[in-house]
C-alpha positions as a Markdown table, in Angstrom:
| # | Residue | x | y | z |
|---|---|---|---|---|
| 1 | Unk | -12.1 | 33.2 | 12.3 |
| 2 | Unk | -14.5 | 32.1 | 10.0 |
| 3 | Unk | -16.6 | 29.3 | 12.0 |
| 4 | Unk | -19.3 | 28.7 | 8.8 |
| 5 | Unk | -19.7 | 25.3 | 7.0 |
| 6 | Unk | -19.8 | 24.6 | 3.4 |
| 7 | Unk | -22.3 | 21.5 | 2.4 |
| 8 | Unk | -20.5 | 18.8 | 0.6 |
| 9 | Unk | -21.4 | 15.9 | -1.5 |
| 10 | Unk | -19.3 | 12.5 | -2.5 |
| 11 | Unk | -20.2 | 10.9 | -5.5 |
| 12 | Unk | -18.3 | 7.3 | -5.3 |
| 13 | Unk | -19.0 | 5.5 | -2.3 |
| 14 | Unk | -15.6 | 3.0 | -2.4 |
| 15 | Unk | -12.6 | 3.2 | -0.7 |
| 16 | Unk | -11.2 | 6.6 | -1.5 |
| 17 | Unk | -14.8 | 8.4 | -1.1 |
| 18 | Unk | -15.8 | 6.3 | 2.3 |
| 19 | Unk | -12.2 | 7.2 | 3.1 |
| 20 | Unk | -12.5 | 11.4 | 2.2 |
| 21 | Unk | -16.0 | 11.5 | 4.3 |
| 22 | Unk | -14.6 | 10.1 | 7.1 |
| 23 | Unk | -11.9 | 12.5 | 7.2 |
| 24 | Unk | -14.9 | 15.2 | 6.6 |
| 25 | Unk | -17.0 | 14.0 | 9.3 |
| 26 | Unk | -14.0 | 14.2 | 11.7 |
| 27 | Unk | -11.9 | 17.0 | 10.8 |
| 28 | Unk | -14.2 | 19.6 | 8.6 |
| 29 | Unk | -13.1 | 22.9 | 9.7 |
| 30 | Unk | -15.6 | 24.5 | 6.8 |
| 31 | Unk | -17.0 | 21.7 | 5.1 |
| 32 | Unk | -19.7 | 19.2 | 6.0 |
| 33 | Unk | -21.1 | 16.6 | 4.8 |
| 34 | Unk | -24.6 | 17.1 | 2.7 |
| 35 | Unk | -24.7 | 13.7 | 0.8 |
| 36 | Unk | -22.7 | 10.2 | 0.0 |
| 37 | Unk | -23.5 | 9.2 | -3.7 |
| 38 | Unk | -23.1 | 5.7 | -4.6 |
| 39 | Unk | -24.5 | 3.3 | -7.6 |
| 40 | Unk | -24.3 | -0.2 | -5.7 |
| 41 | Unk | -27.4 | -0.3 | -2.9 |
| 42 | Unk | -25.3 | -2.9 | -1.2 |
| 43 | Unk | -21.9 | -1.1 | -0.8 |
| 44 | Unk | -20.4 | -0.4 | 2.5 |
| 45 | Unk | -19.7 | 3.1 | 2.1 |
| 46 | Unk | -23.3 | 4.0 | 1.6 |
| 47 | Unk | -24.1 | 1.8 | 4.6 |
| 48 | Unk | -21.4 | 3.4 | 6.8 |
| 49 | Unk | -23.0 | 6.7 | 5.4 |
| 50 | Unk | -26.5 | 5.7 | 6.5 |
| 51 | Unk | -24.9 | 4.9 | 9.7 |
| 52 | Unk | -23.2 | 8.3 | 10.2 |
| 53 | Unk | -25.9 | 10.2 | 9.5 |
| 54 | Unk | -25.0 | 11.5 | 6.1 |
| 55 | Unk | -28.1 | 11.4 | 3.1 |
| 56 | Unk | -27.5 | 8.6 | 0.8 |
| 57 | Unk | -28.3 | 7.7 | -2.8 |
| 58 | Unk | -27.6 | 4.8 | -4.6 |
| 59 | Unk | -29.2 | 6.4 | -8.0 |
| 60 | Unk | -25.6 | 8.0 | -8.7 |
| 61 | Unk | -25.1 | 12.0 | -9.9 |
| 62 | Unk | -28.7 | 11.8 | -11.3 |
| 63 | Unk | -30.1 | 10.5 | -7.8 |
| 64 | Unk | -27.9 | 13.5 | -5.9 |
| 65 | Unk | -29.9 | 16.1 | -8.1 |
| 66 | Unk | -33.0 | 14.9 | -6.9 |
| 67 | Unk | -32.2 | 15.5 | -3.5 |
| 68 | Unk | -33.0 | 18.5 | -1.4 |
| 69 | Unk | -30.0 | 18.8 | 0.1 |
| 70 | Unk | -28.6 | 19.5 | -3.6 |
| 71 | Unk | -29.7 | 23.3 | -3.5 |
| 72 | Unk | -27.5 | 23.6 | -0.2 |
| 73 | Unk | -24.1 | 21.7 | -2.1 |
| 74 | Unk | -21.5 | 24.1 | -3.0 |
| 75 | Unk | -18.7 | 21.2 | -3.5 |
| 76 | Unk | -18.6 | 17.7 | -5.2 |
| 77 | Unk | -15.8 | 15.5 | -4.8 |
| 78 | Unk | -15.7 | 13.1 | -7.7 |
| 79 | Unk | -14.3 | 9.9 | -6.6 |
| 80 | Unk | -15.2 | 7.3 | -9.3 |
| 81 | Unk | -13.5 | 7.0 | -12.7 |
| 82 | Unk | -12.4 | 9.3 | -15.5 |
| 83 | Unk | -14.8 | 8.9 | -18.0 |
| 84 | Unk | -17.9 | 9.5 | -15.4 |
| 85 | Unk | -15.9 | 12.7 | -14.3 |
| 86 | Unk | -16.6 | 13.8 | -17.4 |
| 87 | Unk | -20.0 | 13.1 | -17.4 |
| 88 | Unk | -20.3 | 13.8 | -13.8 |
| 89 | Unk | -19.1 | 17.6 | -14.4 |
| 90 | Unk | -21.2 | 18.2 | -17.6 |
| 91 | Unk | -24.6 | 17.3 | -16.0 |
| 92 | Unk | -24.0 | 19.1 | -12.9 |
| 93 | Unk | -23.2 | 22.1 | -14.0 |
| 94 | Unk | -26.2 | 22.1 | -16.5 |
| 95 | Unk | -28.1 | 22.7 | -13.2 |
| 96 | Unk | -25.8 | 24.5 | -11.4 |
| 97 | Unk | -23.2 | 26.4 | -12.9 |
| 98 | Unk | -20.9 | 27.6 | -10.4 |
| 99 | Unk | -20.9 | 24.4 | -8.4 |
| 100 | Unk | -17.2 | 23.3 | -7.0 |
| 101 | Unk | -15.7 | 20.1 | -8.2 |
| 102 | Unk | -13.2 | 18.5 | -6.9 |
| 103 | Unk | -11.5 | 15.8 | -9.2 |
| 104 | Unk | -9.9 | 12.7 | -7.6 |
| 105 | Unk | -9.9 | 11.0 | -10.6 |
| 106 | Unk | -7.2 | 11.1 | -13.8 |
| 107 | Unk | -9.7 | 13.2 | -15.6 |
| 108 | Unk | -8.5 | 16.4 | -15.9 |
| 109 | Unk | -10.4 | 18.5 | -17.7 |
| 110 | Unk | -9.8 | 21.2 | -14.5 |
| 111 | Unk | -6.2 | 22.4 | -13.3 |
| 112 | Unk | -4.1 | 20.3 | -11.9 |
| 113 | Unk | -4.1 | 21.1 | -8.2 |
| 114 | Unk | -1.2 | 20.2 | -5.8 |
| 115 | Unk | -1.9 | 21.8 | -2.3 |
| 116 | Unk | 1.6 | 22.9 | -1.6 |
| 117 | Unk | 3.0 | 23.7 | -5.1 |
| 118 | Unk | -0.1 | 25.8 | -6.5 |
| 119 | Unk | -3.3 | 26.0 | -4.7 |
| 120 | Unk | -3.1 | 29.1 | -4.0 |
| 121 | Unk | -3.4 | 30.0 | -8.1 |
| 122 | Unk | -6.6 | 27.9 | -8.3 |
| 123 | Unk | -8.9 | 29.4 | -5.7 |
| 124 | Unk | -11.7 | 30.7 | -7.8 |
| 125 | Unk | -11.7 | 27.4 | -10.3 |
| 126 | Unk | -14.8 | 25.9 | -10.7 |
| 127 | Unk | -13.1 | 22.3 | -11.3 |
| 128 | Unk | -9.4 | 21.2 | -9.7 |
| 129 | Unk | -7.9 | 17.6 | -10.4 |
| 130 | Unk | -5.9 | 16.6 | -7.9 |
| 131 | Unk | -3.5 | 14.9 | -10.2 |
| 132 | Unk | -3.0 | 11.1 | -9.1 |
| 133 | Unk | -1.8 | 9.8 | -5.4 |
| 134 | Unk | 1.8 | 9.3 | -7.1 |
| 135 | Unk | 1.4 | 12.8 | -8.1 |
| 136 | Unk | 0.8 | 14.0 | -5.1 |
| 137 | Unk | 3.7 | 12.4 | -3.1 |
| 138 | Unk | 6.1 | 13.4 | -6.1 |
| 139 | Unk | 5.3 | 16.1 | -7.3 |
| 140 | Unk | 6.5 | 18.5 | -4.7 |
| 141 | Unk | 9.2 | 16.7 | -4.5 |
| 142 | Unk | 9.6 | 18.0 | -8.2 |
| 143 | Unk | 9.1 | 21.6 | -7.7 |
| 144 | Unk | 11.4 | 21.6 | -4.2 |
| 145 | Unk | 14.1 | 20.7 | -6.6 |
| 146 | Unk | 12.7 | 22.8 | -9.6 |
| 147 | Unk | 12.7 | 26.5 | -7.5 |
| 148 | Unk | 16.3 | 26.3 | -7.1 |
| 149 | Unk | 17.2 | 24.6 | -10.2 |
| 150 | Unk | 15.9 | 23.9 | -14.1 |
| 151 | Unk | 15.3 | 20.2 | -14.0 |
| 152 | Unk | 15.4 | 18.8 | -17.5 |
| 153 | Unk | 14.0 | 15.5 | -16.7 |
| 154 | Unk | 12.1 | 13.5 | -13.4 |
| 155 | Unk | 10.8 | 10.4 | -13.1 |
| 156 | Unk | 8.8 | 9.0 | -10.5 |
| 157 | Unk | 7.9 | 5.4 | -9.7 |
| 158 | Unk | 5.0 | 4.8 | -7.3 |
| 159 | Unk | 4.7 | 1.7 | -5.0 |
| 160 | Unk | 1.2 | 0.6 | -3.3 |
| 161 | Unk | 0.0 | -2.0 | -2.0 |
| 162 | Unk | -2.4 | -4.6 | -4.3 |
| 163 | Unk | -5.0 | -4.7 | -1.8 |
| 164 | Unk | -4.8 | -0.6 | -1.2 |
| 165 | Unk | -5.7 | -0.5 | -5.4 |
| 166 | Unk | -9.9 | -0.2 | -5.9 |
| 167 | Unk | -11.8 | -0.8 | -9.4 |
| 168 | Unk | -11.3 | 2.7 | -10.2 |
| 169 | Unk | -7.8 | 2.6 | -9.5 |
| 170 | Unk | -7.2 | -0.8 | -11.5 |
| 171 | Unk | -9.7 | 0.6 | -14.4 |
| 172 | Unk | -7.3 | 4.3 | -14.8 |
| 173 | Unk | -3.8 | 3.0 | -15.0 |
| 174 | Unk | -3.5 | 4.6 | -18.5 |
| 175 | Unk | -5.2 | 7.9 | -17.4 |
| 176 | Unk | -2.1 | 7.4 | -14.4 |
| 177 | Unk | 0.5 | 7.5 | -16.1 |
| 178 | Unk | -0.7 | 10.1 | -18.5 |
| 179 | Unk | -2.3 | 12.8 | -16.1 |
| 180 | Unk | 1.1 | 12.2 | -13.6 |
| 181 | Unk | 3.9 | 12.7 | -16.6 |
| 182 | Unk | 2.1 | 15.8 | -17.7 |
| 183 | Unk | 2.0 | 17.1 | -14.4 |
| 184 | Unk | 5.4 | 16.7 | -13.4 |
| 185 | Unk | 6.6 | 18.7 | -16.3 |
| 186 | Unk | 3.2 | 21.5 | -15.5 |
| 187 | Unk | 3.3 | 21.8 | -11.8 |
| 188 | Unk | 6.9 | 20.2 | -11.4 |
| 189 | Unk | 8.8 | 22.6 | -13.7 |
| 190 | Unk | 10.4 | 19.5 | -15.2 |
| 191 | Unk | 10.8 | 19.9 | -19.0 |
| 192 | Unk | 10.7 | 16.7 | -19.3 |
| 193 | Unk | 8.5 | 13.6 | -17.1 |
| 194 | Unk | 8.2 | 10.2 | -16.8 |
| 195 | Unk | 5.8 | 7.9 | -14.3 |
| 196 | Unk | 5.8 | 4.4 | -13.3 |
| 197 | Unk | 3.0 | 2.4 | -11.2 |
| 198 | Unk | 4.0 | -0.2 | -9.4 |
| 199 | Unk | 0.9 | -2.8 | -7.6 |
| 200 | Unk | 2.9 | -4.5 | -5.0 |
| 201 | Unk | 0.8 | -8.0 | -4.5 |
| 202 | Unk | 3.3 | -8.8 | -1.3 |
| 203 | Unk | 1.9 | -10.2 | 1.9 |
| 204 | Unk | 1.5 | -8.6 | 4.3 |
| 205 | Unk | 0.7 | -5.6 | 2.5 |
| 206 | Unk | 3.3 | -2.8 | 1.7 |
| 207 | Unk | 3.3 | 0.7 | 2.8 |
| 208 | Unk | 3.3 | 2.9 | -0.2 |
| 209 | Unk | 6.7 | 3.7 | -1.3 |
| 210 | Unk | 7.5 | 6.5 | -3.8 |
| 211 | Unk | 11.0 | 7.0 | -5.9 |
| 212 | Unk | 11.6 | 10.7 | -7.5 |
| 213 | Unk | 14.8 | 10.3 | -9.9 |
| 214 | Unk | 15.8 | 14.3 | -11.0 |
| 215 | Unk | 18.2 | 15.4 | -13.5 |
| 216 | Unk | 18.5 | 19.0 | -13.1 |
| 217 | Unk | 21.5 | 21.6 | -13.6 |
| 218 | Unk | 24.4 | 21.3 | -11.6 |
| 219 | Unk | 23.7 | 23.3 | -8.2 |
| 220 | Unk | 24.5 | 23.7 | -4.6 |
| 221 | Unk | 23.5 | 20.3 | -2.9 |
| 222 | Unk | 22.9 | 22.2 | 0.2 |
| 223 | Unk | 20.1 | 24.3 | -1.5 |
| 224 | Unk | 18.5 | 21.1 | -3.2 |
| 225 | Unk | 18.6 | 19.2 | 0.2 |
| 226 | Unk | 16.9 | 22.4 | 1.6 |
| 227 | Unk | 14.2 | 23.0 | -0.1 |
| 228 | Unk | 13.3 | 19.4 | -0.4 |
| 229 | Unk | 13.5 | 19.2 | 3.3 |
| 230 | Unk | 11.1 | 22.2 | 3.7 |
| 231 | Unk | 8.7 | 20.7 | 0.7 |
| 232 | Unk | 8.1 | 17.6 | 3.0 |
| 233 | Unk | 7.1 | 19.2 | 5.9 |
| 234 | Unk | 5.0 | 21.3 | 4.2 |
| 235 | Unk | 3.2 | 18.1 | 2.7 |
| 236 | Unk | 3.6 | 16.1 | 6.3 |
| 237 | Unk | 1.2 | 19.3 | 7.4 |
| 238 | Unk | -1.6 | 18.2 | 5.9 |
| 239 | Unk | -0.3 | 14.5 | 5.6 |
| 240 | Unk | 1.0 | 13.3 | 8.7 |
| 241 | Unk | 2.2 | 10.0 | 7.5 |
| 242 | Unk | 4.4 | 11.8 | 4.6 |
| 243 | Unk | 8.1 | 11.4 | 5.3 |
| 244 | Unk | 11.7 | 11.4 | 3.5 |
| 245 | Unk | 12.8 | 7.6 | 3.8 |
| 246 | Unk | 16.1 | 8.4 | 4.0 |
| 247 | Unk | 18.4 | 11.4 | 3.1 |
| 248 | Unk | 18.5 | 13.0 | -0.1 |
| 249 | Unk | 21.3 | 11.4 | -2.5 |
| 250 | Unk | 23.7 | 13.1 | -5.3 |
| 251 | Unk | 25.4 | 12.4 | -8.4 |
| 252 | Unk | 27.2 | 14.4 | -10.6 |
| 253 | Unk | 26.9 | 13.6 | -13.6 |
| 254 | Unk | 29.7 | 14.7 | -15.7 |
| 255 | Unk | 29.5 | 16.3 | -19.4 |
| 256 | Unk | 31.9 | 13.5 | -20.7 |
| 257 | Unk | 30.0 | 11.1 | -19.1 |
| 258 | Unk | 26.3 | 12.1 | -19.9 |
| 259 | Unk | 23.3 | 10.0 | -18.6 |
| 260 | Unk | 21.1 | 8.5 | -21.5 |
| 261 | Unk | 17.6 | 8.3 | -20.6 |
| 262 | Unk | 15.6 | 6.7 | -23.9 |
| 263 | Unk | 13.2 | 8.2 | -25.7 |
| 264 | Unk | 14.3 | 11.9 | -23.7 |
| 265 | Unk | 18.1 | 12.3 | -24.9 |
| 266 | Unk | 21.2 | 12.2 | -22.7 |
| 267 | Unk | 21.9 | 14.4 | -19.3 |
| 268 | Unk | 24.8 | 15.8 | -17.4 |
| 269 | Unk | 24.2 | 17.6 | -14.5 |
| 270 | Unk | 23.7 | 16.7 | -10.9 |
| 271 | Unk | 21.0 | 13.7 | -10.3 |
| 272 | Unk | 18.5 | 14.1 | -6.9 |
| 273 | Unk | 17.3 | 10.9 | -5.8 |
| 274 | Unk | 14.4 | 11.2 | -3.4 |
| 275 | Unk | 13.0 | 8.4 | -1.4 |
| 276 | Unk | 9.4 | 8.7 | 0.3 |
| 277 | Unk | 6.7 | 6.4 | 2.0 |
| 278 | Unk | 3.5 | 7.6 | 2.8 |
| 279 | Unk | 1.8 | 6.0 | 5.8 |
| 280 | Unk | -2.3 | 6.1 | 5.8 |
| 281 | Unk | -4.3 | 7.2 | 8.8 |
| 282 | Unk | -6.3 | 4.0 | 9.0 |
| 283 | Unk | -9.6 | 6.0 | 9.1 |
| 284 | Unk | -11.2 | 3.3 | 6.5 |
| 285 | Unk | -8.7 | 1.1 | 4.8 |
| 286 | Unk | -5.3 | 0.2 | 7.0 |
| 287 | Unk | -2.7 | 2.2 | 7.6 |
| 288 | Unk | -0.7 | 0.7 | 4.6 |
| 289 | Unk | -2.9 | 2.4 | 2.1 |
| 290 | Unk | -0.7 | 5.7 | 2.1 |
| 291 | Unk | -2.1 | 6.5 | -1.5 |
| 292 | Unk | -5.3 | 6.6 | -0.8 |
| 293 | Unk | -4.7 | 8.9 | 2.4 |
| 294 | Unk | -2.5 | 11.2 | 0.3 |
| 295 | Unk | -5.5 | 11.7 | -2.4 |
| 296 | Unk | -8.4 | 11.8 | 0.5 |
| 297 | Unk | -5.8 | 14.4 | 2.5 |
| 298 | Unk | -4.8 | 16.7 | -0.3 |
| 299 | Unk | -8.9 | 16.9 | -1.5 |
| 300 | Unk | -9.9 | 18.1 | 1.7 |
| 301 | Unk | -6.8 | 20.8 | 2.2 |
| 302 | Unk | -7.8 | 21.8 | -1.1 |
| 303 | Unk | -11.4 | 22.5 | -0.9 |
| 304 | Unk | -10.8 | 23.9 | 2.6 |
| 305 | Unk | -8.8 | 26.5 | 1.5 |
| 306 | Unk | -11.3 | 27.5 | -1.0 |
| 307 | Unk | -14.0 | 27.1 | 1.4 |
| 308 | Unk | -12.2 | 29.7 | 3.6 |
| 309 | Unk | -11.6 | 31.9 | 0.4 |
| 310 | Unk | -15.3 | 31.4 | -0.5 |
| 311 | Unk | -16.9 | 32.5 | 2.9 |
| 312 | Unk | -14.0 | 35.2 | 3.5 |
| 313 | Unk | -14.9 | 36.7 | 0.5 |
| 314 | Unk | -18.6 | 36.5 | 1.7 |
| 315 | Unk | -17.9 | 38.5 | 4.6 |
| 316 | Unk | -15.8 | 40.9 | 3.7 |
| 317 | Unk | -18.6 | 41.7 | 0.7 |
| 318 | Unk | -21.8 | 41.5 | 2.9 |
């Protein structure tokens, strides 16, 4: 077993950042933490940082590069916005080309990356988005059904809580939708996607609740319920709070009776419904912000993996 550490840095110092160095600090099998990047002086995240004993700068990406501990960084989560992904990648890799970056932001410019669907293709990529948090609840959800059947068209409709929704959240709804439809149909297998956020102002706040609607062709229901069975507890692995509300539901839907879904065509076929909630871990926001636990969790499986990959690789060549 590989017992080395990788240094990391964070560069967004709100709730899903403070959230993914907790879950560092804590549980980094081969990561640690080398930095917490922030542009507000005052926010709590650097302060917890500070507190924690993680190096801190409040001079964003420009202020991480002027830190020592930058030489040592061989990962950068990116947890602020879309556009400053963007940015964020260009200027980093103009000092250091073969940095890691991991994307937890609607950007995209990298792969999309969902842990238990396609990791494993995206080891040696130099930047992974991990899709949206809808996208990583659904998703698999998806590709259980699309392995043992062609699914012509999913949908997905993604429930959080108000309070569990940050600036950059609120500021990418757009870049949601977008980056989630195209992955469905990319990592899903869907040929067609559709997907829906929903910001649930109810008090007491709401765990987050996630719909998957799947129009595939007809198939055993045994197999379908199967393999979407398996999917979730191969999510609930790295997710603990990740569970199947309730069990999977059918329809046929019959050729004289085709399903018409605007703007996509009409269906007939068998219809999956898959309901999920996603219960956080309460390591910095409560345990009702499930999509911000699902993002944080699937980061930090991801850039473990390729950690291990990285320092495997290290060995086995020195």
């Amino acid at each position: 077993m590989n017992d080395k550490k990788l240094k990391v840095a964070i560069i967004g110092s709100g709730n899903i950042g403070t959230d993914l160095m907790i879950k560092i600090l804590r549980h980094g099998q081969h990561l640690e933490m080398g930095a917490m990047v922030g542009i507000d002086p005052a926010s709590d995240g650097l302060a917890r940082a500070a507190r924690m004993g993680v190096a801190t700068t409040h001079e964003g990406v420009e202020g991480l590069t002027r830190m020592a501990v930058f030489q040592d960084i061989d990962f950068v989560f990116d947890a602020t916005s879309a556009g400053a992904h963007v940015k964020n990648d260009a200027f980093l890799r103009s000092l250091k080309p073969n940095i890691r970056l991991i994307d937890l932001t609607p950007a995209a410019i990298g792969p999309y990356c969902v842990p238990v669907v396609n990791l494993e293709e995206h080891l040696a990529a130099l930047n992974v988005n991990m899709v949206t948090c809808g996208g990583q609840a659904t998703i698999p959800m998806v590709a259980a059904v699309s392995r043992v059947a062609k699914v012509h068209y999913a949908e997905i409709v993604a429930s959080i809580a108000s309070k569990s929704a940050g600036p950059g959240t609120r500021a990418n709804i757009d870049e949601f939708t977008e980056t989630t439809t195209q992955a469905i149909e990319v990592i899903g297998g869907a040929v067609k996607g559709k997907a829906i956020i929903v910001m649930n102002p109810a008090e007491p706040p709401l765990i987050m609740r996630d719909t998957v609607f799947v129009l595939s062709e007809s198939v055993d229901q045994a197999k379908v319920e199967a393999s979407v069975e398996e999917m979730a507890a191969a999510v609930q692995a790295y997710v603990p709070g990740y569970r199947l509300k309730q069990k999977v539901q059918f329809d046929v839907i019959p050729q004289d009776k085709p399903l018409h879904i605007p703007g996509h065509g009409t269906f007939s076929g068998l219809k999956t419904s898959v309901f999920l909630e996603v219960k956080g871990a309460a390591h910095y926001l409560p345990a009702y912000a499930g999509n911000l636990d699902i993002m944080t969790s699937a980061a930090l499986a991801t850039a473990e993996r390729m950690a291990l990959s990285i320092l495997n690789n290290a060995m086995n060549n020195g």
